[in-house]
VEXDREN-2710 file (C-alpha; in Angstrom, 1 decimal):
% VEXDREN-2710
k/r/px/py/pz
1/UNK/137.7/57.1/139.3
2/UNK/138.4/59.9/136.4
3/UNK/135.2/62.3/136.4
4/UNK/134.0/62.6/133.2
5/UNK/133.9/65.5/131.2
6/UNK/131.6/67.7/131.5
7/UNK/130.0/69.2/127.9
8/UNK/127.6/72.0/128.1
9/UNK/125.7/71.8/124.3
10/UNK/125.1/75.7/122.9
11/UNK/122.4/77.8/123.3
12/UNK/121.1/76.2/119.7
13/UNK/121.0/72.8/121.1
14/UNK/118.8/71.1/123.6
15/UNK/121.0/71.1/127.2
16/UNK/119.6/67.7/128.4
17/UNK/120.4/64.8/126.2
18/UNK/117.5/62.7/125.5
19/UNK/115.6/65.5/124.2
20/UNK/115.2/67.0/120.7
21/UNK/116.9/69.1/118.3
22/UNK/114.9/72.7/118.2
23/UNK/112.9/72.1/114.5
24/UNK/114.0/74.4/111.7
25/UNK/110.8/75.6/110.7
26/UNK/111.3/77.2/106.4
27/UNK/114.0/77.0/104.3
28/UNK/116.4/79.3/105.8
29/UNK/116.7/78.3/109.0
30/UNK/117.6/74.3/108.0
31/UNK/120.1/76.3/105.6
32/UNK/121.4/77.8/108.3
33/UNK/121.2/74.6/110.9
34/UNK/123.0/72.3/108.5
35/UNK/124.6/74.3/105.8
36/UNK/128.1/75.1/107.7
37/UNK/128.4/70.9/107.9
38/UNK/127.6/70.4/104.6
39/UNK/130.0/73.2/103.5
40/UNK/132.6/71.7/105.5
41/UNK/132.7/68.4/104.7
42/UNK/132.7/69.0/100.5
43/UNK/135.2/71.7/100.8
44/UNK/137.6/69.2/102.9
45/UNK/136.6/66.3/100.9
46/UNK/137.4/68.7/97.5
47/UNK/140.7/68.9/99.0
48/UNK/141.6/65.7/100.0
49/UNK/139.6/64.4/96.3
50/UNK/141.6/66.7/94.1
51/UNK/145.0/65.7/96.1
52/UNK/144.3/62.5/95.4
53/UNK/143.8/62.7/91.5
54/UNK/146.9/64.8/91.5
55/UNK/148.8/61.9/92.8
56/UNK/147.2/59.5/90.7
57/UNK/147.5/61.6/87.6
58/UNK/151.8/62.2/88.6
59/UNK/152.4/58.6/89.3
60/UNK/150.5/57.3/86.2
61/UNK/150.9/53.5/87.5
62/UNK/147.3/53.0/87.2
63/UNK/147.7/52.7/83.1
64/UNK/149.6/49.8/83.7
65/UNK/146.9/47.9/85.5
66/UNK/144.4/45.7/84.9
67/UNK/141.3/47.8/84.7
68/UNK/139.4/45.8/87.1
69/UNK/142.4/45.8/89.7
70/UNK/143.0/49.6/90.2
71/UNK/143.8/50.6/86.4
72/UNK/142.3/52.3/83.5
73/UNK/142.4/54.4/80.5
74/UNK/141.6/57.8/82.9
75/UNK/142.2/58.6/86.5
76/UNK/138.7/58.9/87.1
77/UNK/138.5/54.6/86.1
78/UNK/140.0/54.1/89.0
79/UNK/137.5/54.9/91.3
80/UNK/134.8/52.2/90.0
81/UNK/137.5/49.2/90.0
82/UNK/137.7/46.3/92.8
83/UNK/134.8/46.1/94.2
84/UNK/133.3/48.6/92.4
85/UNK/133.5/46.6/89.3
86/UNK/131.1/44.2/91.4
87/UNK/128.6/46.9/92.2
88/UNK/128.6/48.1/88.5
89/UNK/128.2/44.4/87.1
90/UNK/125.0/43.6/89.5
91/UNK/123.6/46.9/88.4
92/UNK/123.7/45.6/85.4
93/UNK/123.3/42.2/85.5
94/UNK/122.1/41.6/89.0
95/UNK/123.0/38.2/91.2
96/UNK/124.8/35.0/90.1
97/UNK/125.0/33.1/93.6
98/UNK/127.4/30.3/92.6
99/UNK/131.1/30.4/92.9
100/UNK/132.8/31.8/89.7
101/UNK/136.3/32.6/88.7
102/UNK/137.5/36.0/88.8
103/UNK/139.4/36.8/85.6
104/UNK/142.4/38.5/85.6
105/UNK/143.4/37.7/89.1
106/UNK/146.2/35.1/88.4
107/UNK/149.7/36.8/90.0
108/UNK/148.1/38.2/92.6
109/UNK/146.0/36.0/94.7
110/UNK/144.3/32.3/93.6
111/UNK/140.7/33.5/94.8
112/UNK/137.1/33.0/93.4
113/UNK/134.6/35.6/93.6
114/UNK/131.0/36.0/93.5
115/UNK/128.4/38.6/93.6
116/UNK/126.8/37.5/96.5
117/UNK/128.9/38.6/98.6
118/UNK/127.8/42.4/97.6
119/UNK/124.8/43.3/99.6
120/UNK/122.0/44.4/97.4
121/UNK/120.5/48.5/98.0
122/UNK/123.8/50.2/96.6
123/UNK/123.5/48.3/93.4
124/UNK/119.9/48.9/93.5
125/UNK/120.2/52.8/93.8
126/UNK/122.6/52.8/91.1
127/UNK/120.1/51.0/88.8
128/UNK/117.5/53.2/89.9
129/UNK/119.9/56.3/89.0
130/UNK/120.9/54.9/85.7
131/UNK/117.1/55.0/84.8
132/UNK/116.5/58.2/86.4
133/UNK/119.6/60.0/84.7
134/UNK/120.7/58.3/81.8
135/UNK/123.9/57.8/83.0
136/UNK/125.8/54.4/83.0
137/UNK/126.5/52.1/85.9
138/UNK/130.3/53.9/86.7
139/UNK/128.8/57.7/86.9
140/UNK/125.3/56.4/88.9
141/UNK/127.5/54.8/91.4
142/UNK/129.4/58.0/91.7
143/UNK/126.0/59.8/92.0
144/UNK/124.6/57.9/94.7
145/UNK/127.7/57.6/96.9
146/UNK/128.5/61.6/96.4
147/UNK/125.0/61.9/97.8
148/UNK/125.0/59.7/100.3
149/UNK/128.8/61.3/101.5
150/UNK/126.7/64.1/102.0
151/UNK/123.8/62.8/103.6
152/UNK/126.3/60.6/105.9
153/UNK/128.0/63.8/106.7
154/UNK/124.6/65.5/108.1
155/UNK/124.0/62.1/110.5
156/UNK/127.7/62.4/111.8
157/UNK/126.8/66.4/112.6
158/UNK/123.8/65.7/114.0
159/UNK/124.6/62.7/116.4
160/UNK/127.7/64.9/117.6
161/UNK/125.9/67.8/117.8
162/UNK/123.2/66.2/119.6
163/UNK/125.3/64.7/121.9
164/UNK/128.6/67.3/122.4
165/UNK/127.6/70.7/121.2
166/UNK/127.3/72.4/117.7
167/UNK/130.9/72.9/117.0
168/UNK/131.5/69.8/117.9
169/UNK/129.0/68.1/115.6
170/UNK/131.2/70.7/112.9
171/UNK/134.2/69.4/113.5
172/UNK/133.0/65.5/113.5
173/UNK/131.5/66.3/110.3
174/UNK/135.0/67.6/108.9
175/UNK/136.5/64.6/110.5
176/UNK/134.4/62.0/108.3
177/UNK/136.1/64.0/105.3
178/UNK/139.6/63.0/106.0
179/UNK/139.2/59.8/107.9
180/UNK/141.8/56.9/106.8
181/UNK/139.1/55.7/104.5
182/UNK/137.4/58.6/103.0
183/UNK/139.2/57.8/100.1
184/UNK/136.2/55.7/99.5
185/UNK/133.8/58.0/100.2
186/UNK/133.4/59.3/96.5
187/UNK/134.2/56.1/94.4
188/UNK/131.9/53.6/93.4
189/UNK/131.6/51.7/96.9
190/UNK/128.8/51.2/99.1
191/UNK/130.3/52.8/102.7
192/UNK/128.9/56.4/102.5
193/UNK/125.6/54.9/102.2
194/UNK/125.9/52.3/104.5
195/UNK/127.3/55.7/107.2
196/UNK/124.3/57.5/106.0
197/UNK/122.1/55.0/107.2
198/UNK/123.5/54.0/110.1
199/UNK/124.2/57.9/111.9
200/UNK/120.8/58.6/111.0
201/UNK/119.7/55.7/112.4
202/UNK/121.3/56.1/115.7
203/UNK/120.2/59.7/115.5
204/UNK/116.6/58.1/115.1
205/UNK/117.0/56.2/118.4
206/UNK/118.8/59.2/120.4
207/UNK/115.8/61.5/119.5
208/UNK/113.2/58.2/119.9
209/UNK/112.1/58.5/116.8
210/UNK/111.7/54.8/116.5
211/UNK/109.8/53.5/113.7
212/UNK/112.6/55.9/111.5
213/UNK/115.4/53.7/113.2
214/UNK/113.4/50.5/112.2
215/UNK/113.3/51.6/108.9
216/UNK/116.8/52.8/108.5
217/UNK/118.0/49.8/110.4
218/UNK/116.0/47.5/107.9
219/UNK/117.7/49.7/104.7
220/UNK/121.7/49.9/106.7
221/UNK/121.0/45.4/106.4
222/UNK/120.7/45.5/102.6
223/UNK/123.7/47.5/102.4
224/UNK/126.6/46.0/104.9
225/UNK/126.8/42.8/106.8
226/UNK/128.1/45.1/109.6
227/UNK/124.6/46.0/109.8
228/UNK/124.1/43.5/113.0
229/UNK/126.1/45.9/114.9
230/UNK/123.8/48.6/114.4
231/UNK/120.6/46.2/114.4
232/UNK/122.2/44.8/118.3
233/UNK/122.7/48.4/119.3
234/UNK/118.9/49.3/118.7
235/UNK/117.7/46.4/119.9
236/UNK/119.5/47.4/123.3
237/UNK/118.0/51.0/122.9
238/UNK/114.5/49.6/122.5
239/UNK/114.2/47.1/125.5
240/UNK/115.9/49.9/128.0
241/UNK/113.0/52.1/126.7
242/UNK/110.4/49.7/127.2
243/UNK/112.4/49.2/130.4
244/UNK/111.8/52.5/131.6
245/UNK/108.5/52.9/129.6
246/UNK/109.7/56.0/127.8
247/UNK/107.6/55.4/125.1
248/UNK/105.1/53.1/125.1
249/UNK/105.6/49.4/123.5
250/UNK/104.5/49.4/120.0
251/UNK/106.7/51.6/118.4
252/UNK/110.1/50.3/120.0
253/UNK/109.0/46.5/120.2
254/UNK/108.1/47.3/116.0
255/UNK/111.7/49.2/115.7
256/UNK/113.3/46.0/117.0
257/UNK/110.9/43.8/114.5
258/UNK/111.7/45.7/111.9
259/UNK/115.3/46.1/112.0
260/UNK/116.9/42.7/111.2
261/UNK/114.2/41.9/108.7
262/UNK/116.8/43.4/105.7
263/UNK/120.1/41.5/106.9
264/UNK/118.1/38.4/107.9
265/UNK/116.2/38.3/104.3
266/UNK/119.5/38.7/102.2
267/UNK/121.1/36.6/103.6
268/UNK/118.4/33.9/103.7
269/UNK/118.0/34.5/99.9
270/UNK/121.6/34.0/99.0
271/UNK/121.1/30.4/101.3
272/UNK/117.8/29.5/99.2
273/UNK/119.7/30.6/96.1
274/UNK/122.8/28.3/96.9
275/UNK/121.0/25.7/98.5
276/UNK/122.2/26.2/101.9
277/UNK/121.5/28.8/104.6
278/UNK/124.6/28.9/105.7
279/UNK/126.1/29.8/102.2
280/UNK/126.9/33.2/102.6
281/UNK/129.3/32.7/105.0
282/UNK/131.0/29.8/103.3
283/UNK/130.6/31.9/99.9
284/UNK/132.9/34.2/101.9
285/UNK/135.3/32.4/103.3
286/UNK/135.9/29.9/100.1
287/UNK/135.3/33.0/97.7
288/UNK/136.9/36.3/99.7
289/UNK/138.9/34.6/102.3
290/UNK/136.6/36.5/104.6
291/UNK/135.5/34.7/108.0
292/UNK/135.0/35.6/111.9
293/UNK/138.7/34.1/113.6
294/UNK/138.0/35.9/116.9
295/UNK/140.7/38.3/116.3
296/UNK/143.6/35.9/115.4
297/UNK/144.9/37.6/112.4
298/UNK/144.2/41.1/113.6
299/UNK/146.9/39.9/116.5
300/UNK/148.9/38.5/113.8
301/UNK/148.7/41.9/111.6
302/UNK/149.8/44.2/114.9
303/UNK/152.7/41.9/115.6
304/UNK/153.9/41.7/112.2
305/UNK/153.3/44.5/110.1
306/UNK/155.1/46.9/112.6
307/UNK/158.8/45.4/112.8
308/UNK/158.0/44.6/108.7
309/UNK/157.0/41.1/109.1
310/UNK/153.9/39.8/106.4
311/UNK/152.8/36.4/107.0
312/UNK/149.4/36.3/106.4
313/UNK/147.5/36.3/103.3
314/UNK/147.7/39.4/100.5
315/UNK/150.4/41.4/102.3
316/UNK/150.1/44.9/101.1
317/UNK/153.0/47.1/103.5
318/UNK/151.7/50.5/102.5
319/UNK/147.8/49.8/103.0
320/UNK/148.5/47.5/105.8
321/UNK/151.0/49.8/108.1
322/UNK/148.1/52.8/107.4
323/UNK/145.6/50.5/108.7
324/UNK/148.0/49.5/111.9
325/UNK/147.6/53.1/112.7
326/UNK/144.3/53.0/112.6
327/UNK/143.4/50.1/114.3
328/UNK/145.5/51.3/117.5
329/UNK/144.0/55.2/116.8
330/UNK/140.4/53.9/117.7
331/UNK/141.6/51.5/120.4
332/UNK/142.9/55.0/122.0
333/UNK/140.1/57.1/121.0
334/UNK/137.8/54.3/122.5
335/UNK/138.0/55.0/126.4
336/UNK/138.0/58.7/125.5
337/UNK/134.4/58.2/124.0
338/UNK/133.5/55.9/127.1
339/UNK/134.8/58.7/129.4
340/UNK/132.3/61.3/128.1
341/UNK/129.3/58.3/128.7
342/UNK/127.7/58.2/126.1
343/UNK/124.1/56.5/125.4
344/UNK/124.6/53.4/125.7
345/UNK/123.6/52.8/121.8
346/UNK/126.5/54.6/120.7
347/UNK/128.7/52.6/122.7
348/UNK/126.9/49.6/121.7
349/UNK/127.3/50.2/117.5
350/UNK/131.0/51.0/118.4
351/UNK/132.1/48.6/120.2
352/UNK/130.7/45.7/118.1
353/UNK/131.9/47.1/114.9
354/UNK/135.0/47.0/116.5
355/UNK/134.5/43.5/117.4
356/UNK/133.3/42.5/114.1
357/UNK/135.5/44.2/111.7
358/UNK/138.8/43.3/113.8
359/UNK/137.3/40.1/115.0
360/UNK/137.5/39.0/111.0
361/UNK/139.9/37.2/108.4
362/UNK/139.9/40.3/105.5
363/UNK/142.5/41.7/103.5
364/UNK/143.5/43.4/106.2
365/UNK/144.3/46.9/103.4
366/UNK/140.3/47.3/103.4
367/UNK/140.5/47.9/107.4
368/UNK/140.3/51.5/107.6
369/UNK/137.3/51.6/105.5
370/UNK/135.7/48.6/107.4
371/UNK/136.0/50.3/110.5
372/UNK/134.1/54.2/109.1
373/UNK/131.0/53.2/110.1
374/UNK/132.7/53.4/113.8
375/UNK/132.1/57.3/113.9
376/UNK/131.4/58.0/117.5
377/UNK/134.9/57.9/117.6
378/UNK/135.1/61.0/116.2
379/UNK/133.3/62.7/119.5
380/UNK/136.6/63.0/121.5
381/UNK/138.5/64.4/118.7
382/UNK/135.4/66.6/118.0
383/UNK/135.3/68.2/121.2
384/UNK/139.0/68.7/121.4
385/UNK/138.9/70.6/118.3
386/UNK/135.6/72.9/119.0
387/UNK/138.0/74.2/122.0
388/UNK/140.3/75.6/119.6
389/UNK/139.0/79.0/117.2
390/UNK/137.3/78.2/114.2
391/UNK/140.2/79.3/111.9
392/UNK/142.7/77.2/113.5
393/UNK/139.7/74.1/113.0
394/UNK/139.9/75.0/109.9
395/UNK/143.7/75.1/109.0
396/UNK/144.3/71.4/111.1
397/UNK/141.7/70.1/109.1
398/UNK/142.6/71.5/105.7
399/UNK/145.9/70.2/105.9
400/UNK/144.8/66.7/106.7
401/UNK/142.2/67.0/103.9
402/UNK/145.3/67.3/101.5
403/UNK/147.3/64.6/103.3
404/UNK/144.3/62.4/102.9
405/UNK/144.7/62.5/99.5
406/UNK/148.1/60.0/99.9
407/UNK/147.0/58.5/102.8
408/UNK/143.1/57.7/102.4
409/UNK/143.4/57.7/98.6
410/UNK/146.5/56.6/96.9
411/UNK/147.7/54.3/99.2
412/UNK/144.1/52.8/99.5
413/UNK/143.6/52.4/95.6
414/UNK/146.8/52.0/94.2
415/UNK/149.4/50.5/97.0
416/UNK/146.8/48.2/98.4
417/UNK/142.9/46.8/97.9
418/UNK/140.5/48.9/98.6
END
């Protein structure tokens, strides 16, 4: 049997998991707790961001696009088109839950689309910061999902730092900046708030705070179907609690009461709206070509895309070879995690987001997004790099920062579907 690695957390940090981060009492001290992750992540993610509007701006192909598919008059349009021009329509407009062509689409795929499909809070914040700011749907959804990068980046620190030492918690953070993916992170798409929610959510449940992971839970459903992962994960956290009567039963047997309540309502109020419960799923599988195959086309994708075969629907080779690598880059980073045991809601969230974001039909471009909300990957990575000086962190990281610009941003947006 391999022995596990051992991880002794900094003076700063609790040295028995299970127990709580020290409180920052006045200003200066949370500056101090949290400011080098926040620094981290928006200098890497300004590097990566700006590399990526470089290679926009060179190439210039986006002019020649439809503005809804990846084009526009300015580089910046880029990042509220595909399904950003869904989240800026609902903000305006809100739900139509019937199917409805999608104009513009002939050439590249003979699909139907519908709102639905878009889970309701991001649009909602964006509506929320129109009023508040004046701005118009494309910069408030910029807004919130800058903010929420941010706020995601904290949960990423603290549930590594909580769980493998401060530096490693730094380096996680810095890792959620140039993530295949990121390149989502600051465009007018819902992931950095659905990330947000779900690492402080977990972090809610590692410290049991658990009427804060109900809550979170309930919000991380009105943002992402993928929410069931997380909503299974503290549902497993609560009953080993009241298992070992940790803490009490009202507030974990309310956590687990609580946190479906968002995912269950939406999706029983697109059914009502259609006329049948189930419609939601058929909405996305008739509409998005989206549907649970148990994996079949993720098999098909892995023994295709890598000897340059494309047989399955919306074959993108850039996009699709990037998310090849990093489908088989968590399926190697996931025994490292299980070799430093983890709690076991960690292992939980991972595992089935795994299982339901390769498990599905998709555009199989949209995969190394799909699959950010699987951050205790990171940890491994993480605690390699806090063995290595902070300089050096710094240099291995800044230079993927301004790969990520090509690989997590152009060839996202403009070489695939985002």
């Amino acid at each position: 049997m391999t022995t596990p690695v051992e991880i002794t957390p900094p003076a700063a940090l609790p040295a028995v998991p299970g127990t709580r981060l020290p409180k920052a009492p006045g200003f200066r001290r949370r500056v101090r707790r949290y400011g080098p992750a926040l620094a981290m992540y928006g200098i890497l993610k300004l590097i990566g961001f700006g590399s990526f509007m470089y290679l926009l701006d060179s190439a210039g192909d986006f002019r020649k696009k439809h503005p809804r598919f990846g084009g526009g008059a300015h580089t910046w349009d880029v990042l509220g088109t595909w399904d950003g021009w869904w989240y800026q329509q609902i903000a305006l407009h809100g739900y139509h839950p019937q199917l409805v062509p999608v104009p513009g689409a002939t050439g590249m795929i003979d699909l139907q689309g519908n709102s639905a499909a878009f889970f309701p809070l991001y649009p909602a914040l964006m509506r929320l910061a129109m009023e508040v700011t004046g701005l118009g749907p494309f910069g408030a959804g910029l807004l919130v999902s800058v903010v929420a990068s941010f706020a995601a980046a904290l949960g990423v620190f603290a549930v590594a730092a909580w769980f493998a030492g401060r530096r490693a918690g730094l380096a996680a953070a810095g890792l959620w900046a140039v993530w295949p993916g990121s390149g989502v992170e600051w465009a007018v798409y819902s992931d950095s708030l659905y990330v947000a929610l779900a690492a402080w959510a977990l972090y809610a449940v590692l410290t049991r705070r658990w009427l804060t992971a109900g809550v979170l839970t309930f919000a991380a459903g009105l943002n992402r179907p993928t929410a069931a992962a997380l909503i299974a994960a503290l549902a497993l956290a609560a009953l080993l609690a009241l298992r070992r009567r940790e803490d009490g039963a009202a507030r974990p047997l309310t956590a687990m009461l609580v946190a479906p309540l968002g995912l269950l309502g939406y999706l029983g109020w697109v059914g009502h709206r259609m006329g049948d419960y189930g419609g939601y799923f058929k909405l996305q599988s008739g509409a998005w070509g989206h549907e649970f195959d148990y994996g079949k086309q993720t098999l098909d994708v892995l023994t295709s895309v890598p000897v340059g075969h494309f047989s399955y629907l919306f074959a993108l080779p850039f996009a699709d070879v990037i998310g090849v690598g990093v489908v088989l880059l968590d399926l190697a980073l996931l025994p490292l995690l299980f070799r430093l045991r983890p709690p076991a809601v960690l292992v939980v969230h991972t595992v089935l987001t795994l299982a339901l974001v390769l498990g599905s039909q998709q555009y199989f471009a949209n995969v190394s997004r799909y699959l950010l909300p699987a951050f205790p990957l990171f940890v491994p990575l993480a605690v390699a790099l806090r063995r290595v000086s902070l300089p050096c962190q710094c240099l291995v990281l800044g230079i993927a920062a301004l790969a990520s610009g090509s690989y997590a941003g152009y060839a996202l947006f403009e070489l695939g579907v985002p």
